[in-house]
C-alpha positions, 0 to 999 in steps of 0.5 A: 500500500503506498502512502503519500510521502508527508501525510499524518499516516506515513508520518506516524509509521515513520515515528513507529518504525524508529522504535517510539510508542506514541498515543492519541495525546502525542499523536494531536501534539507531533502530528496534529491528529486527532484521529489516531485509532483510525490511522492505526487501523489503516496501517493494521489493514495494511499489514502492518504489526502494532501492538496496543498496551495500557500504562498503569493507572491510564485509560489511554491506548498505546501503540508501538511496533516491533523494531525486528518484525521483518514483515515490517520492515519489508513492507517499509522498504517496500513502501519507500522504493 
């Protein structure tokens, strides 16, 4: 699936890719979205491995992927050729 070089969704990927979680707060203060769940259900449909977990004492959903799924990686690589 290809993505817009600068959009929200392969910005987020990118910020997933290099190792970093985010949530709906971080995803509205780095990328101006508000719409995160949604992003994240296009990359999951699209392939991509992301992993949903909850911090102690917080109701909000984390998201961060797998640095060594090399399904990843090469749906990435495939994605910036």
């Amino acid at each position: 699936m290809k993505h817009r070089k600068n959009s929200k969704t392969t910005r987020i990927l990118k910020h997933l890719l290099e190792g970093n979680s985010i949530n709906s707060v971080d995803a509205f203060e780095k990328f101006n979205t508000t719409r995160l769940s949604s992003v994240i259900k296009h990359l999951r449909d699209a392939g991509y491995d992301i992993e949903t977990y909850y911090k102690a004492n917080s109701i909000l959903g984390n998201y961060r992927m797998d640095n060594y799924n090399n399904d990843n990686n090469k749906l990435w690589r495939d994605y910036t050729k």
